[in-house]
TORKOL-4160 file (C-alpha; in steps of 0.2 Angstrom, whole numbers, padded with zeros to 4 digits, m for minus):
172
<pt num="1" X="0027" Y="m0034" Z="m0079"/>
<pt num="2" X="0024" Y="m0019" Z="m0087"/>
<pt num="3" X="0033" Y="0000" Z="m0084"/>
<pt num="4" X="0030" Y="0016" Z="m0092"/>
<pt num="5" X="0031" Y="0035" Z="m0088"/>
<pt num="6" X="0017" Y="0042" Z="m0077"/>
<pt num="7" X="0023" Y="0061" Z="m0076"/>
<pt num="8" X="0025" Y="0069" Z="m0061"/>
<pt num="9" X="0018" Y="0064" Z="m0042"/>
<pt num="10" X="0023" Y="0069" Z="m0025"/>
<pt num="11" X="0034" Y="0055" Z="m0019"/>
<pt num="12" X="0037" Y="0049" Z="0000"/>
<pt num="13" X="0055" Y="0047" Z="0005"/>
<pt num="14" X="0054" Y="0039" Z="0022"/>
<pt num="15" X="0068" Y="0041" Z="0033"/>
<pt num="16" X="0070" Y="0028" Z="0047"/>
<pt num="17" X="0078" Y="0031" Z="0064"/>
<pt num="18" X="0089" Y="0015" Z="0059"/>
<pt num="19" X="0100" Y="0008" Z="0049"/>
<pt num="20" X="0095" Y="m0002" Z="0037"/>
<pt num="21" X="0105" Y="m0019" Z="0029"/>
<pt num="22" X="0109" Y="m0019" Z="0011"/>
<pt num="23" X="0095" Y="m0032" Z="0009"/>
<pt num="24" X="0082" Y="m0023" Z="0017"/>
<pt num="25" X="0070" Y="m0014" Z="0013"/>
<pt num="26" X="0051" Y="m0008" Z="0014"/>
<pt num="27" X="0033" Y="m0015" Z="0005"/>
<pt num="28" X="0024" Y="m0003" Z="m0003"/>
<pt num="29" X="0012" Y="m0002" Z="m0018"/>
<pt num="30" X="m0006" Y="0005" Z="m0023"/>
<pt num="31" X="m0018" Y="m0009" Z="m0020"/>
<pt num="32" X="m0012" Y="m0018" Z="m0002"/>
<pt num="33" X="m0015" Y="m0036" Z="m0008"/>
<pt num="34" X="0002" Y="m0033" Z="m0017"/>
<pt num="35" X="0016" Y="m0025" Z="m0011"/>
<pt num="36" X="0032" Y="m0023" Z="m0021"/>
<pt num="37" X="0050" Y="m0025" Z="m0011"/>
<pt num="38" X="0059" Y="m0007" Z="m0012"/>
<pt num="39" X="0075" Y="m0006" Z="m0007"/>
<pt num="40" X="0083" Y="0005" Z="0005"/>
<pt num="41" X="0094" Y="0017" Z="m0001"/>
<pt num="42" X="0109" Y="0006" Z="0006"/>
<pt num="43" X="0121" Y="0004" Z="m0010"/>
<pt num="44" X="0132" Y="0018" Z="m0020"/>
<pt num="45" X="0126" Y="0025" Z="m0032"/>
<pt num="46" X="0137" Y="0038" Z="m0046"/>
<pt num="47" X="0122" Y="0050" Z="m0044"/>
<pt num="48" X="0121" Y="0053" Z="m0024"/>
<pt num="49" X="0128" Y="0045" Z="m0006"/>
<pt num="50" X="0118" Y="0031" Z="0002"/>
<pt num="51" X="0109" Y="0034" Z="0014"/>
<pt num="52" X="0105" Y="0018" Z="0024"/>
<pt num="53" X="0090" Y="0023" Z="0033"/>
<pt num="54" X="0081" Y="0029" Z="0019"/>
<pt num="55" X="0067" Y="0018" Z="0006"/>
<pt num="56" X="0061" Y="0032" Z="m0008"/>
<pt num="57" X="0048" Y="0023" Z="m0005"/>
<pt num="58" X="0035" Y="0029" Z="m0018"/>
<pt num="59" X="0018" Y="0042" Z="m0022"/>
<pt num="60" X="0008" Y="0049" Z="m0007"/>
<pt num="61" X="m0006" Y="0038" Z="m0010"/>
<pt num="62" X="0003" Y="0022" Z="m0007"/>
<pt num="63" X="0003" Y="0008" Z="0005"/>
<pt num="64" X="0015" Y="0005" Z="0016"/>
<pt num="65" X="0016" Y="m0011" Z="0030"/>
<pt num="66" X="0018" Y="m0008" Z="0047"/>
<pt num="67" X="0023" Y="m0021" Z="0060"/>
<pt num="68" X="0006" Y="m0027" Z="0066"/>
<pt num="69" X="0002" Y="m0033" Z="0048"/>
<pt num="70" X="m0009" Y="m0019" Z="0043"/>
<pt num="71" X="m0004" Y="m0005" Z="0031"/>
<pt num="72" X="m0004" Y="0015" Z="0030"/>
<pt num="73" X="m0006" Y="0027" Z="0019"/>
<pt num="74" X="0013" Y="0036" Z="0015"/>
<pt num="75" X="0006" Y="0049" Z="0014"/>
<pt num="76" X="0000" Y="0046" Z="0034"/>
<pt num="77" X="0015" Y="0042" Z="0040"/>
<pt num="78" X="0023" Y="0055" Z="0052"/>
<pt num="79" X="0039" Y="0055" Z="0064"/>
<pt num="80" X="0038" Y="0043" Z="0079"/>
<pt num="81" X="0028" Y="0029" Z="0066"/>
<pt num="82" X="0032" Y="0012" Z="0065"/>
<pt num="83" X="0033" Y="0003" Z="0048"/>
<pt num="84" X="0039" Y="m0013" Z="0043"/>
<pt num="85" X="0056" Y="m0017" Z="0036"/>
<pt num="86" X="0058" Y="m0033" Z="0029"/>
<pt num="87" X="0074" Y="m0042" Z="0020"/>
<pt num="88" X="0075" Y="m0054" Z="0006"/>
<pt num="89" X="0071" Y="m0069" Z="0016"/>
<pt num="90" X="0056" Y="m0061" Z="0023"/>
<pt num="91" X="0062" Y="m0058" Z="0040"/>
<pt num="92" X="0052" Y="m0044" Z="0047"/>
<pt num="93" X="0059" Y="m0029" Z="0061"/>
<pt num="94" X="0053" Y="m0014" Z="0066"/>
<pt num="95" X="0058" Y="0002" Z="0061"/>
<pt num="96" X="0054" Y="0020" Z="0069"/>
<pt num="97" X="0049" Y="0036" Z="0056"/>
<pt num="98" X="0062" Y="0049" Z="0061"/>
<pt num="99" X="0055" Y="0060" Z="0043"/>
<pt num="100" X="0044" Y="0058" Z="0031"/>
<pt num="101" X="0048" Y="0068" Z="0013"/>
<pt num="102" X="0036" Y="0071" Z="0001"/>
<pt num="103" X="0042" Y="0080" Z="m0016"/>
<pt num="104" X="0036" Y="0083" Z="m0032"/>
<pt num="105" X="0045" Y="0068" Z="m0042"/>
<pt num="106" X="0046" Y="0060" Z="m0058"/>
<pt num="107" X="0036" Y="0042" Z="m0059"/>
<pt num="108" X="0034" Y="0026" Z="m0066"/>
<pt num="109" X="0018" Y="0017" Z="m0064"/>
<pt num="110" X="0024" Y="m0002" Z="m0062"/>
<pt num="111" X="0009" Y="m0015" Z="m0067"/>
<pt num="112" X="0013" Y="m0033" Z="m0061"/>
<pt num="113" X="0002" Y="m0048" Z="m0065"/>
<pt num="114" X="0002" Y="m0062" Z="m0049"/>
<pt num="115" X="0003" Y="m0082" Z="m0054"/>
<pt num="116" X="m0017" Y="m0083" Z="m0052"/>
<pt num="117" X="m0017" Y="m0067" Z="m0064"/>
<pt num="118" X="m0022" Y="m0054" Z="m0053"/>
<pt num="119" X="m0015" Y="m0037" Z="m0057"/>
<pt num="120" X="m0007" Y="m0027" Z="m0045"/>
<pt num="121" X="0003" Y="m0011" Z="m0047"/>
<pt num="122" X="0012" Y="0003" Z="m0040"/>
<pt num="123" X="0020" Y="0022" Z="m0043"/>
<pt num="124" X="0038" Y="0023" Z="m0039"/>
<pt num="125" X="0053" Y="0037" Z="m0043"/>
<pt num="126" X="0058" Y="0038" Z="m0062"/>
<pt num="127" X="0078" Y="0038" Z="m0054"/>
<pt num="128" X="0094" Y="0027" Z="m0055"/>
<pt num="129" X="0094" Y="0028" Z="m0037"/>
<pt num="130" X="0076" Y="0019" Z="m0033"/>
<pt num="131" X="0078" Y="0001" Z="m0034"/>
<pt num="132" X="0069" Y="m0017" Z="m0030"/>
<pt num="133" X="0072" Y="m0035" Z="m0030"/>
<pt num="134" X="0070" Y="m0046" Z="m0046"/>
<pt num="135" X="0075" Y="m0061" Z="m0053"/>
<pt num="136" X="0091" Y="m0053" Z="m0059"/>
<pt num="137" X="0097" Y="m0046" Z="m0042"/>
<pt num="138" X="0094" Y="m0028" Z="m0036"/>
<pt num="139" X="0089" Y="m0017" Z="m0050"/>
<pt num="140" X="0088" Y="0001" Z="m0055"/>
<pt num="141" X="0069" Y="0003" Z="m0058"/>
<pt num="142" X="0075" Y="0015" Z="m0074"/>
<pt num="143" X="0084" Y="m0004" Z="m0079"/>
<pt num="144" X="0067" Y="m0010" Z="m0078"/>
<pt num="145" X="0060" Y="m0020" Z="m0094"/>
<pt num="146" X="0041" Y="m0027" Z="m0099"/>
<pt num="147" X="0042" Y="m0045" Z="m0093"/>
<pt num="148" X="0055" Y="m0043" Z="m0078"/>
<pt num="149" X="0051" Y="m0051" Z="m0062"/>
<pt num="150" X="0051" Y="m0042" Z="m0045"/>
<pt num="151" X="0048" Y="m0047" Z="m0027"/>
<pt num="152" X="0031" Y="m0045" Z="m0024"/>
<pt num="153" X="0021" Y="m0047" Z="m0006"/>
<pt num="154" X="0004" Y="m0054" Z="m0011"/>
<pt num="155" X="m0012" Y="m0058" Z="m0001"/>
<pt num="156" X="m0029" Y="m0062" Z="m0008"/>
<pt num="157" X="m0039" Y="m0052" Z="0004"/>
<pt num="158" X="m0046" Y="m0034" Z="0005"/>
<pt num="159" X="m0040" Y="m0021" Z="0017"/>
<pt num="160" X="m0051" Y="m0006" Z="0024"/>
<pt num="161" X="m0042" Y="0008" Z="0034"/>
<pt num="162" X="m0027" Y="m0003" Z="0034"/>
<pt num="163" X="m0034" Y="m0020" Z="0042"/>
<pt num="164" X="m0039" Y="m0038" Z="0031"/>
<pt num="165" X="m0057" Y="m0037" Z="0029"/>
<pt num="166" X="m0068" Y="m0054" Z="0023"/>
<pt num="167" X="m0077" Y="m0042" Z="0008"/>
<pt num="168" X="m0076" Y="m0038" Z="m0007"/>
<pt num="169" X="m0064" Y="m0025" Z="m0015"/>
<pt num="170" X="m0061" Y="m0018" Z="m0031"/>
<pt num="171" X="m0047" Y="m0008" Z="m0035"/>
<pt num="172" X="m0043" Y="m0001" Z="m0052"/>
């Protein structure tokens, strides 16, 4: 894995209309063959309250699952959405859009290299308070080193306006 800073983006907060566990959370990343596991903002934090209906989830171009498989756009989502919430184990629920958030933020631009060696990567928040699954536990992405492993949803297929296509894609 590899992390550095990206300057600023507008980031997506997404704020559910339910509460979420302490090991849930949302998939989200910039190519939709690999999604990285985002928590939800469920644990304390020095810096600001939880808010357990909330995944900061990352930048306006994103993908995001929803609970028929495909993906959105954050940037798309809107009140009265559905998206997908998945936990550590991979069980999957849905969740309804009660907001959508999008400010000016901050970013890290996470790159991830698969087991087959694909690439894959994402923008998320440059904050304490954004966090995702690795090896280690769940961690900070600002504690986030070259080499750490996250949880990672992959599928080798190509998606157009959000549904698994039999073509080829490629995304840089």
């Amino acid at each position: 894995m590899c992390i550095r800073d990206s300057g600023s983006a507008d980031r997506v907060c997404v704020d559910t209309g339910t509460l979420l566990e302490h090991d849930e959370g949302m998939l989200v990343g910039s190519m939709a063959r690999g999604l990285v596991f985002v928590h939800g903002e469920t644990a304390e934090s020095p810096y600001v309250a939880s808010r357990p209906f909330r995944v900061n989830a990352g930048a306006v171009h994103a993908y995001v699952r929803t609970p028929d498989g495909g993906t959105k756009y954050l940037s798309e989502l809107q009140s009265g959405d559905e998206v997908q919430v998945v936990d550590l184990e991979g069980n999957t629920r849905e969740a309804i859009v009660g907001r959508v958030k999008i400010e000016q933020r901050p970013m890290f631009r996470i790159a991830l290299e698969t087991e087959s060696g694909d690439r894959v990567e994402t923008l998320l928040q440059n904050a304490e308070t954004i966090k995702v699954a690795s090896s280690e536990g769940r961690k900070a992405v600002t504690d986030l080193e070259s080499g750490d492993e996250i949880l990672l949803y992959y599928e080798d297929t190509a998606r157009h306006f959000g549904e698994a296509v039999e073509e080829s894609i490629i995304e840089k």
